[in-house]
N, C-alpha and C positions, 0 to 999 in steps of 0.2 A: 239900332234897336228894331226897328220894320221891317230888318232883312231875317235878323231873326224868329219874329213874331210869325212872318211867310212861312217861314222854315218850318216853324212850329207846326204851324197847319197843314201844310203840305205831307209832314211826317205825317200825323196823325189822322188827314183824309187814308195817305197808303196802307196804314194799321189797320184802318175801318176796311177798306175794302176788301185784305187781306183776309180779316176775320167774318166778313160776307160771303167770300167766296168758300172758305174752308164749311160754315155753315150750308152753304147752297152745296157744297159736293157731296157733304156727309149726309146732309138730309137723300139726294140723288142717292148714291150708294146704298144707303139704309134704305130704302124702299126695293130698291133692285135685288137686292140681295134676300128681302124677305118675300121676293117673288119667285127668285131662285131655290128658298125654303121651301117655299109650299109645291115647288115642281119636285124637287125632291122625295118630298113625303108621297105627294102623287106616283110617280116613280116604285117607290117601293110598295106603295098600291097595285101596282099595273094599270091606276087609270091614265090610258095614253089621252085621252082627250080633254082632260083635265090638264095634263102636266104639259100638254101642246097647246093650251092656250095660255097658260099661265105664262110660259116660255116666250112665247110670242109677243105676249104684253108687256115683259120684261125686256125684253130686244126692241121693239116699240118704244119706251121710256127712253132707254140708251139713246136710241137714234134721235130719240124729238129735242136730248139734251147736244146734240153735235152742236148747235153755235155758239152755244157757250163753252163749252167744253173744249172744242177747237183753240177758243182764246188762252184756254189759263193748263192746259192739260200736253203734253207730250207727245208727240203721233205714235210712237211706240206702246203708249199706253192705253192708245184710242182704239191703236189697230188691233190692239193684246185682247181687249173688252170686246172689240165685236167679233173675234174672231170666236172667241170663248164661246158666246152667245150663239153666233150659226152654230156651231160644232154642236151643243147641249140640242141645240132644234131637230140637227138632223140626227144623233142618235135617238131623238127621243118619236122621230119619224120612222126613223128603221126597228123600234122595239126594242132595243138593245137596251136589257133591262140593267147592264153590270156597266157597260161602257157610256151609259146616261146618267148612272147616280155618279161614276168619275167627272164627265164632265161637270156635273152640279157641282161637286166638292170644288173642282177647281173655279169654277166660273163665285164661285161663293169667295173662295181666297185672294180671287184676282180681287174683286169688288172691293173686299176690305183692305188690298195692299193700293187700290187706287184713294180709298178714303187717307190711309193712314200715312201716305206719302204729300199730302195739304196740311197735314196736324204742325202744328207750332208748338217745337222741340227745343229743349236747351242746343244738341246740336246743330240746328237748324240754322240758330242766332249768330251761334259764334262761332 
C-alpha cells in the first residue's frame, strides 16, 4: 500500500508541475504577444520609435525567460521565437512598413503556436 501511496504523489507533484508550467508559458506568451500587438498598431502608425521600443521589450522578455524556457521548451521552438523577434526588429529599423506588420503577424502566430503546443489535450494524454 506505501508503494502505492508514493505513486500517488509522485503522479500528482508531475500533474502540478505540469499545469505550472503550461500556466507560466501562457502567461509568458500572453504578454509577448500583446507587445507584439501594440508594435503592430504602432507599425500601422508609422511611429518607428514607438514600435522599436515596444519590439525591444518584447525580445527583452523572450530572452530574460531562456532559463526556464530552455528546460521545458524545444530548441527549434526557442530558435523559431528569437529569430521571429530579430527579424520583426530589423524591419521595423529599416522602415519597412509592409514587411514589419508580416513580421508582427508571424511573430504573433509563432507566440500562440508556442503557447498552444503546452495546452493539455485529449490528444496529448492518449
Amino acid at each position: 500500500m506505501k508503494k502505492e501511496i508514493i505513486a500517488l504523489i509522485v503522479l500528482v507533484l508531475v500533474f502540478s508541475a505540469s499545469l505550472l508550467n503550461i500556466h507560466f508559458l501562457t502567461r509568458l506568451t500572453g504578454e509577448i504577444t500583446t507587445l507584439i500587438e501594440e508594435v503592430n498598431e504602432f507599425i500601422r502608425e508609422e511611429d518607428w520609435v514607438s514600435a522599436r521600443s515596444r519590439a525591444e521589450k518584447a525580445s527583452e522578455k523572450w530572452e530574460k525567460s531562456h532559463p526556464y524556457t530552455h528546460m521545458v521548451l524545444r530548441q527549434t521552438e526557442l530558435e523559431s521565437v528569437t529569430n521571429i523577434l530579430d527579424n520583426l526588429i530589423k524591419e521595423i529599423y529599416a522602415e519597412e512598413s509592409g514587411a514589419a506588420k508580416g513580421m508582427a503577424r508571424a511573430a504573433i502566430a509563432r507566440m500562440r503556436s508556442v503557447a498552444s503546443i503546452e495546452r493539455i489535450t485529449f490528444g496529448n494524454i492518449f
